[in-house]
C-alpha positions as CSV (number, residue, x, y, z in Angstrom):
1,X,0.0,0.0,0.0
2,X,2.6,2.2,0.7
3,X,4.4,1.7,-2.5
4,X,1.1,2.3,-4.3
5,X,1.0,5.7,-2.3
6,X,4.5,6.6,-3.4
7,X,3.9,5.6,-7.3
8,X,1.0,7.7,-7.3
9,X,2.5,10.8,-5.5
10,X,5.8,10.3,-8.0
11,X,3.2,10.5,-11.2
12,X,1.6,13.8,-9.8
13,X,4.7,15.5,-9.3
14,X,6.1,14.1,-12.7
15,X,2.8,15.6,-14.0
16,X,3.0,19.4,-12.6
17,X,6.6,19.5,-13.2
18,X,6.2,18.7,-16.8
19,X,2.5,20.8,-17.1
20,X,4.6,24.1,-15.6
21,X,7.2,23.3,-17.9
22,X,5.1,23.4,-21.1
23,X,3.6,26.4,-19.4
24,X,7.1,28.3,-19.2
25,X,7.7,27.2,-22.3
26,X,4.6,28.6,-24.2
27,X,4.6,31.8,-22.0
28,X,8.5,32.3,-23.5
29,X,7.7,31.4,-26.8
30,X,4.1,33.9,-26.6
31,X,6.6,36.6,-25.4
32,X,8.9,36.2,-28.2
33,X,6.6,36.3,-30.7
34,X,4.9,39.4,-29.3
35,X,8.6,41.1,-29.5
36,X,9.4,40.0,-32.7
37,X,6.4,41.3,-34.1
38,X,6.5,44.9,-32.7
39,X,10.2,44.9,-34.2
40,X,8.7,43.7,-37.4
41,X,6.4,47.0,-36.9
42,X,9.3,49.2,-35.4
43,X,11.4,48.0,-38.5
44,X,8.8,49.3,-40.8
45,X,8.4,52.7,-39.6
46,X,11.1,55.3,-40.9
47,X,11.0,56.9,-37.1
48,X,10.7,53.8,-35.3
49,X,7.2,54.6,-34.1
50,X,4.7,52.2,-34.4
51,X,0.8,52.4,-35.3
52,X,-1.8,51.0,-33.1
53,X,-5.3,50.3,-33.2
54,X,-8.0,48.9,-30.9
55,X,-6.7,45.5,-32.4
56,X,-3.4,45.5,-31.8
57,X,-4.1,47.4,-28.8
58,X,-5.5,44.8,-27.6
59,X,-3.2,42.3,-29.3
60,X,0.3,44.1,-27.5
61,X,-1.9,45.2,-23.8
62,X,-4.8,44.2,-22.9
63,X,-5.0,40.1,-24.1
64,X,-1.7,39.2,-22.7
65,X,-0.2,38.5,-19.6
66,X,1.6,40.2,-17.0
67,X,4.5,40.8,-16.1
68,X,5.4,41.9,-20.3
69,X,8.8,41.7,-21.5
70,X,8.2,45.2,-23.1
71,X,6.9,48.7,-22.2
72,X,5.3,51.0,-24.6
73,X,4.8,54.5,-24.9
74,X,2.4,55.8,-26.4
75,X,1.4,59.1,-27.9
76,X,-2.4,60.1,-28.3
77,X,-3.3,62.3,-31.5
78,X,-6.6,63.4,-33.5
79,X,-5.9,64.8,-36.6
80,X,-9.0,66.7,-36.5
81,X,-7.8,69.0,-33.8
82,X,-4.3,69.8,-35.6
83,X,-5.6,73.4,-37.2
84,X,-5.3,74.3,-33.8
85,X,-2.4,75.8,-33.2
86,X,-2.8,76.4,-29.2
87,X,-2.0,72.2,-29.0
88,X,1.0,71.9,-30.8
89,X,-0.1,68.4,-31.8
90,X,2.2,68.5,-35.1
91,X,4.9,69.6,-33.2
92,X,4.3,67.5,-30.5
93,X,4.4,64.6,-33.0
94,X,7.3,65.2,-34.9
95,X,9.3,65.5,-31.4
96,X,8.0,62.1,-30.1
97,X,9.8,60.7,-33.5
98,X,12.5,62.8,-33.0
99,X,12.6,60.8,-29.7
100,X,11.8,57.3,-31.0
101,X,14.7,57.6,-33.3
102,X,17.1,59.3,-31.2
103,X,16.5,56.3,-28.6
104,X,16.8,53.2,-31.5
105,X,20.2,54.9,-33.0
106,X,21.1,55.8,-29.3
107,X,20.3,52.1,-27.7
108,X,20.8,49.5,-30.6
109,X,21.1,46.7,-28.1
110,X,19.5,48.1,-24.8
111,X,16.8,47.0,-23.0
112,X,15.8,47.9,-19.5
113,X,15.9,45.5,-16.5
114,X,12.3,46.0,-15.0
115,X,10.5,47.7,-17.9
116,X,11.3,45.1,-20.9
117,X,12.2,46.8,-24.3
118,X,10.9,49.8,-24.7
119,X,8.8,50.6,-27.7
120,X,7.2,54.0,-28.7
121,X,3.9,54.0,-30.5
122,X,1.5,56.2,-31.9
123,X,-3.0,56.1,-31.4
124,X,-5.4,58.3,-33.7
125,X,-8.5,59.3,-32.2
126,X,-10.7,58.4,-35.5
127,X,-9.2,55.3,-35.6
128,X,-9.5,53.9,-31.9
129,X,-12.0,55.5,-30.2
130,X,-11.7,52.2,-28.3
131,X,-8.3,52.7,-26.9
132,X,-9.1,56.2,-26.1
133,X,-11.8,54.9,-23.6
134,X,-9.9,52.4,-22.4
135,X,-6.7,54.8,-21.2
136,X,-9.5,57.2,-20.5
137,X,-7.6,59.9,-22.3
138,X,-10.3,62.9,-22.4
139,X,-7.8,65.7,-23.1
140,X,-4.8,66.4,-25.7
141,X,-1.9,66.3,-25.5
142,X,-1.3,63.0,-24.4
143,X,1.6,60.8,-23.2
144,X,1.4,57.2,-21.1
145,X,3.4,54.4,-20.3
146,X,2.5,51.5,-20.3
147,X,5.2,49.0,-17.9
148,X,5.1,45.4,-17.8
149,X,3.2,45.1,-14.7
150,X,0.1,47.5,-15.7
151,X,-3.2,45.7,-15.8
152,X,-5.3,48.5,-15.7
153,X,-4.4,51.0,-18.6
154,X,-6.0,54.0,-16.7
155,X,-3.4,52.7,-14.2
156,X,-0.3,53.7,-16.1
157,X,1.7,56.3,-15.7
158,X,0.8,60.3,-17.6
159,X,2.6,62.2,-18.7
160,X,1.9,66.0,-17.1
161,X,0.5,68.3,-19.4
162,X,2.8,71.2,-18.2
163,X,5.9,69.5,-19.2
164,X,5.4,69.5,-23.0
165,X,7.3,72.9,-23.0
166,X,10.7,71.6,-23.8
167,X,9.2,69.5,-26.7
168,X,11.7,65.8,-26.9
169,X,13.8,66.6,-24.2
170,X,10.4,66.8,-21.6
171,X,9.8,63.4,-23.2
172,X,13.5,61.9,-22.6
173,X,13.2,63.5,-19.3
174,X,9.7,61.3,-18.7
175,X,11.2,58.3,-19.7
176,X,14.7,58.5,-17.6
177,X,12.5,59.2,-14.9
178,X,10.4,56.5,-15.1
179,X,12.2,53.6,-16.4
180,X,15.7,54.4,-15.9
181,X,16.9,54.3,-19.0
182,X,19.0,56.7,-20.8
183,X,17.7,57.8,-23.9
184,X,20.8,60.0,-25.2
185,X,20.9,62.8,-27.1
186,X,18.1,64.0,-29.3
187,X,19.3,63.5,-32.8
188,X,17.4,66.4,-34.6
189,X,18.0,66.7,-38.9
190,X,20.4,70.0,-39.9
191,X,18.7,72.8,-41.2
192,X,20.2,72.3,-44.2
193,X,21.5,69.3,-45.9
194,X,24.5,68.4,-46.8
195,X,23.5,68.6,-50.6
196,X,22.5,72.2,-49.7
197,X,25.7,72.8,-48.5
198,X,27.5,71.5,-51.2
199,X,25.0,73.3,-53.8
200,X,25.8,76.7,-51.8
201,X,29.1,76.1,-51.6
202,X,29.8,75.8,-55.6
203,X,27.3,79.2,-56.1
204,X,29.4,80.7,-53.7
205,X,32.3,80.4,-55.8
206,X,31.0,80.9,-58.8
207,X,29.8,84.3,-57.5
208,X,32.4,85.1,-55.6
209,X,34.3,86.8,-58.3
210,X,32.0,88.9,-60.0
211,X,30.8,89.9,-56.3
212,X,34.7,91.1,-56.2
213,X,34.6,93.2,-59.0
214,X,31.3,94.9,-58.0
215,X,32.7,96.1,-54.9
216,X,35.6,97.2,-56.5
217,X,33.6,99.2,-58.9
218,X,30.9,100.2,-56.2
219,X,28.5,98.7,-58.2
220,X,26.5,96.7,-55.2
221,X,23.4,97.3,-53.7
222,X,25.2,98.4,-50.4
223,X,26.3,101.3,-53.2
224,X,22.7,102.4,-54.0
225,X,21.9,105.4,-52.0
226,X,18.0,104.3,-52.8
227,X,18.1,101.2,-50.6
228,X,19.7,103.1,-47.8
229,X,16.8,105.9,-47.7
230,X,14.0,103.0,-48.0
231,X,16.0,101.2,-45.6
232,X,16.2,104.1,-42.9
233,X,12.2,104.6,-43.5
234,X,11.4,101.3,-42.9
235,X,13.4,101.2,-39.8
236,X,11.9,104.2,-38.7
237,X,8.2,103.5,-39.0
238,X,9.2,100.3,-37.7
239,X,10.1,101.7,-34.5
240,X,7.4,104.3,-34.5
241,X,4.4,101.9,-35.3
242,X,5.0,99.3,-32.1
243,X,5.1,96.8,-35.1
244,X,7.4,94.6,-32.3
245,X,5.1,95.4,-29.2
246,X,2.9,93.1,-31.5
247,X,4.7,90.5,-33.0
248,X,5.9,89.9,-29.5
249,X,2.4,89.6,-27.7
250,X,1.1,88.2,-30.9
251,X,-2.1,91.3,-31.8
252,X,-4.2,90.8,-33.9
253,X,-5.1,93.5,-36.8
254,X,-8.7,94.1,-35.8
255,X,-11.1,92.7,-33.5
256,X,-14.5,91.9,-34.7
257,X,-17.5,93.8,-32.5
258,X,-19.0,91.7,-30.2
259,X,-22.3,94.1,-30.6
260,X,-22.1,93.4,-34.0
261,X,-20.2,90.7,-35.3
262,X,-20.1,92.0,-38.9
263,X,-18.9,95.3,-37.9
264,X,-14.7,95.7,-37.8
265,X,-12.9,97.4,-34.5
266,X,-9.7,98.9,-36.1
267,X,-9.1,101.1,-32.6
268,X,-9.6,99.5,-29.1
269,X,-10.2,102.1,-26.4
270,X,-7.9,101.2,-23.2
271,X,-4.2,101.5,-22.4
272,X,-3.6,97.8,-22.1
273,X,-4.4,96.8,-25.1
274,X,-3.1,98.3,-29.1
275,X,-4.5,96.3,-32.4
276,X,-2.2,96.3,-35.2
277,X,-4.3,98.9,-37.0
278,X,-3.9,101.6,-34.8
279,X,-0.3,101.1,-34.8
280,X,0.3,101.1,-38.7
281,X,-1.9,104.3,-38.8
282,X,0.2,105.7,-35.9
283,X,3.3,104.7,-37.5
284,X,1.4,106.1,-41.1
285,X,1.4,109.4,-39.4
286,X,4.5,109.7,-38.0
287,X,6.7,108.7,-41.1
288,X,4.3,111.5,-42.8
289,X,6.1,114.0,-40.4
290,X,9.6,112.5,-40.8
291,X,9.6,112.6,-44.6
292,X,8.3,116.5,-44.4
293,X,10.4,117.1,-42.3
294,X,13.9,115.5,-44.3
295,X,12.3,117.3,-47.2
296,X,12.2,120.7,-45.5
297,X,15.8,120.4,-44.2
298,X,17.2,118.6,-47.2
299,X,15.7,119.3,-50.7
300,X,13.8,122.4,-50.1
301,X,16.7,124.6,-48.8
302,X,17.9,124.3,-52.7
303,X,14.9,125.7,-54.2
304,X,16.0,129.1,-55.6
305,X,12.0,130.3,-55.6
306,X,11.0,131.8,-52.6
307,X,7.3,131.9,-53.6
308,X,7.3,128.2,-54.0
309,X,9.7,127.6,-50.7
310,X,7.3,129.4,-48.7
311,X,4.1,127.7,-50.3
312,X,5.9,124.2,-49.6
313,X,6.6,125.4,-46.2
314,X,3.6,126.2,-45.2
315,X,1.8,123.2,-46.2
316,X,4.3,121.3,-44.8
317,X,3.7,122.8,-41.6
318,X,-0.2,122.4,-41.9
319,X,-0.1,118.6,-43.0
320,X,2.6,118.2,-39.7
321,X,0.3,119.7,-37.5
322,X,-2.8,117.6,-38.7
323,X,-0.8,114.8,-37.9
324,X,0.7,115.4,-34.8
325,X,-3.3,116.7,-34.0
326,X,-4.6,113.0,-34.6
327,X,-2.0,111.4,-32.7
328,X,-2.5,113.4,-29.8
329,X,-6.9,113.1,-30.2
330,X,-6.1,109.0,-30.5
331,X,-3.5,109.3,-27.4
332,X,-6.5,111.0,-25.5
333,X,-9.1,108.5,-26.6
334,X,-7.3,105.7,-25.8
335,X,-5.8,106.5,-22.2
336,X,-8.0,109.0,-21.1
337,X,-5.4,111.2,-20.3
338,X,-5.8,115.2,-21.3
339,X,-2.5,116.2,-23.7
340,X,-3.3,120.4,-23.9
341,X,-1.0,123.2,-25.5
342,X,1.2,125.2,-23.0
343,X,1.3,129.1,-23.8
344,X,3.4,131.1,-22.1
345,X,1.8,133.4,-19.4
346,X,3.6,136.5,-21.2
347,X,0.7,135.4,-24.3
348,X,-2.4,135.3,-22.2
C-alpha cells in the first residue's frame, strides 16, 4: 500500500513538473513572438514609431499576460484638432519621433531591466476611439506608459500636461524618470542638408568673383543710395508703429465687435491693449512727419523760388500739425489722459 501511495505521488509531481514546464515554455515562446512582431512594426516605420489600433491594442496590452517583456509609450493624436495651433499636436508629434529615433540609434542593443524593451507608439482618435476609452484619455496632448506590470491601462503612468514645454527633451526627461533608461541625445536633422551645403558652396564660388569686381567698382546694392533711404524709412516706421510690441504679444489686426459681429474694431479704447491697426496708422502718421520734415531740411533749402519755398513750407507745416493733432486726439481717446498746449503766461 505504501508503495502504491509513493507511485502515485511520483506521477503527480512528474505531471506538474512537466505541465509548468510546457507552461514556461509557451509563456516564453508567446513573449517572443509578441517582440518579434512589434520589431517587425518598429522596422517598418522610418522613425521607429509604431501604429496601433484597438486591435493590436488589444493584441500588445490588454490580451496578454503580465508581467510583459516590453513597455510601450504611447502618444495620443486626432488629426482633426491639428488646425489648432494652441495644442502643438504637429509639433508634439514630430518630437516624439524625433525621440523614438534618437532612442533606437542611441540604444541598438538596450533594454531595460524592470520595464522590458521599450517601444514608442503612436494612437489616432478616429481610428481607436476604443483605446481612447480604455486609457481614458479625455484631453490632448497625451503621453502614457505603459510597464510590464500594468493591468489597468488607466493605471499607467501620464505624462503631465505642463511638461510639453521643452518639446523631446520633456519626453527623454519622462522616460529617464520613469524607467531608468538613458535615452541620449536627441538627434534632430540639420537645417540644411548636406546637398545644400555642397549646392551653396559651388554658387558661392561661382559668385564670388563677380561679387569682387562689384565692390571694386561700387557697383552693389550696399552702393545704391536708394536702398539706404527706403531702408532708414522702414526702420523708422518700424520703431514708430509698435510693429514689435505686436509680433511679441502676438495682436491681432482688428477685433470683430462683439455688438455686432459684422462690424470691424480697427481702434480699441484702453491702455492695455493696441491692435495692429492703430499702430500702422500711428506709424502712417509719424513717417508722414519724418519725410516732411527730411524734405524741408534737405531738398527744399535748394529751391532758388521763394514763392514756392514758402508755399511748400507752409503746407508742410499744416499737413505736420494735422498729424501730430490725430496722434495726440487717438492718445487721449485711448488712455484717457488730457494732452493740452502750454502758452506762455507773457501770451495770455
Amino acid at each position: 500500500m505504501a508503495i502504491s501511495l509513493n507511485h502515485t505521488f511520483c506521477l503527480l509531481l512528474l505531471t506538474t513538473l512537466v505541465s509548468l514546464f510546457i507552461s514556461l515554455t509557451t509563456s516564453t515562446t508567446d513573449s517572443e513572438e509578441l517582440i518579434s512582431e512589434l520589431l517587425s512594426l518598429q522596422s517598418q516605420s522610418k522613425s521607429g514609431v509604431i501604429h496601433l489600433d484597438d486591435h493590436t491594442v488589444s493584441r500588445f496590452l490588454t490580451s496578454t499576460k503580465t508581467p510583459r517583456p516590453y513597455s510601450l509609450l504611447i502618444f495620443f493624436d486626432a488629426k482633426q484638432l491639428h488646425d489648432k495651433p494652441e495644442l502643438h499636436l504637429e509639433d508634439l508629434h514630430r518630437e516624439f519621433s524625433l525621440l523614438a529615433s534618437s532612442f533606437i540609434a542611441n540604444n541598438p542593443e538596450k533594454s531595460s531591466t524592470s520595464y522590458g524593451k521599450l517601444f514608442f507608439c503612436h494612437i489616432e482618435f478616429k481610428e481607436s476611439q476604443s483605446s481612447f476609452s480604455l486609457f481614458g484619455v479625455n484631453s490632448l496632448p497625451h503621453i502614457r506608459l505603459v510597464g510590464p506590470n500594468v493591468k489597468n491601462p488607466k493605471e499607467s503612468d501620464a505624462m503631465d500636461q505642463g511638461d510639453f514645454s521643452r518639446m523631446a527633451e520633456s519626453m527623454s526627461d519622462f522616460i529617464e524618470t520613469r524607467t531608468k533608461l538613458s535615452v541620449g541625445p536627441i538627434q534632430r536633422p540639420p537645417i540644411v542638408s548636406k546637398n545644400q551645403i555642397a549646392f551653396l558652396i559651388v554658387v558661392l564660388l561661382i559668385w564670388t568673383p563677380f561679387m569682387i569686381k562689384k565692390l571694386l567698382t561700387g557697383g552693389t546694392l550696399l552702393h545704391d543710395r536708394k536702398i539706404w533711404l527706403g531702408g532708414a524709412v522702414f526702420v523708422y516706421f518700424f520703431s514708430v508703429s509698435g510693429a514689435m510690441h505686436n509680433i511679441i504679444r502676438k495682436m491681432p489686426m482688428f477685433l470683430a465687435d462683439r455688438n455686432d459681429p459684422s462690424k470691424l474694431i480697427f481702434f480699441y479704447q484702453g491702455s492695455g491693449m493696441q491692435l495692429g491697426a492703430e499702430g500702422f496708422a500711428i506709424g502712417f502718421l509719424y513717417t508722414i512727419v519724418g519725410l516732411l520734415l527730411a524734405f524741408v531740411t534737405h531738398v527744399l533749402v535748394m529751391v532758388k523760388n521763394v514763392t514756392a519755398q514758402r508755399f511748400i513750407m507752409v503746407v508742410s507745416l499744416v499737413v505736420s500739425f494735422w498729424a501730430v493733432n490725430k496722434v495726440i486726439y487717438l492718445d487721449n481717446w485711448k488712455t484717457g489722459y488730457g494732452v493740452h498746449t502750454f502758452w506762455p503766461s507773457s501770451w495770455r
